[in-house]
C-alpha positions, -999 to +999 in steps of 0.1 A: -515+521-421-515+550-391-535+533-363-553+565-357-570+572-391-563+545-412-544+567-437-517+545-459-482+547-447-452+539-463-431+516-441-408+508-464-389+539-446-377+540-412-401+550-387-381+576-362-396+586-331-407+619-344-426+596-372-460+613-378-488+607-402-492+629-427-530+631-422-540+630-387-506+638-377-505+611-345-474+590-334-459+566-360-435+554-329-462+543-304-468+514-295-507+514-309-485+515-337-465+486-333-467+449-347-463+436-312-487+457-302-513+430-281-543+447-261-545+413-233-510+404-231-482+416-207-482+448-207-505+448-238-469+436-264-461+402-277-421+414-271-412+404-237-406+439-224-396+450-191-417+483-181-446+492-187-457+518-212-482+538-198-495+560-233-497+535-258-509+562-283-479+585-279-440+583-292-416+559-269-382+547-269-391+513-267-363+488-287-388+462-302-406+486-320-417+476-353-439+491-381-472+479-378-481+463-411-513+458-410-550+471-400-557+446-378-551+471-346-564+503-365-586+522-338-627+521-344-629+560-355-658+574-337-661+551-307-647+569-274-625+592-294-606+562-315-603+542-288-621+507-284-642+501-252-614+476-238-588+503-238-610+530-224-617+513-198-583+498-194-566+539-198-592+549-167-582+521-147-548+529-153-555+568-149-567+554-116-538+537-100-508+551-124 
């Protein structure tokens, strides 16, 4: 499922960095799309990674990346452009001090 719009994915494929959904056409390889993705944790991943990764809605060459699976981190379409209030504020505090 693409975290963006919700569309069904098939991750049965590999997902490449230049991964895109078909519908909305945002980042497959991000880490908004990942299954360790974790807003709250270290660095907002369950993976113990060592730097931070500042865009969490665009492509990255992070090694732990795995296919999200499941809607449970799909955005909130039409609150602060996809985003939920946590990571908008989070993204301007970042934007801030980055």
């Amino acid at each position: 499922m693409c975290w963006k719009c919700g569309a069904e994915q098939d991750f049965s494929l590999e997902v490449y960095r230049s991964s895109t959904c078909a519908s909305c056409g945002a980042d497959l390889h991000s880490c908004r799309g990942c299954a360790f993705y974790a807003p709250g944790s270290h660095f907002d991943c369950h993976e113990t990674v060592d730097e931070l990764v500042a865009d969490k809605e665009r492509t990255n060459f992070c090694e732990h990346f795995r296919a999200g699976k499941n809607s449970k981190w799909k955005s909130l379409q039409g609150q602060n452009g996809g985003q939920s209030k946590a990571d908008a504020a989070r993204d301007a505090f970042n934007s801030l001090f980055g």
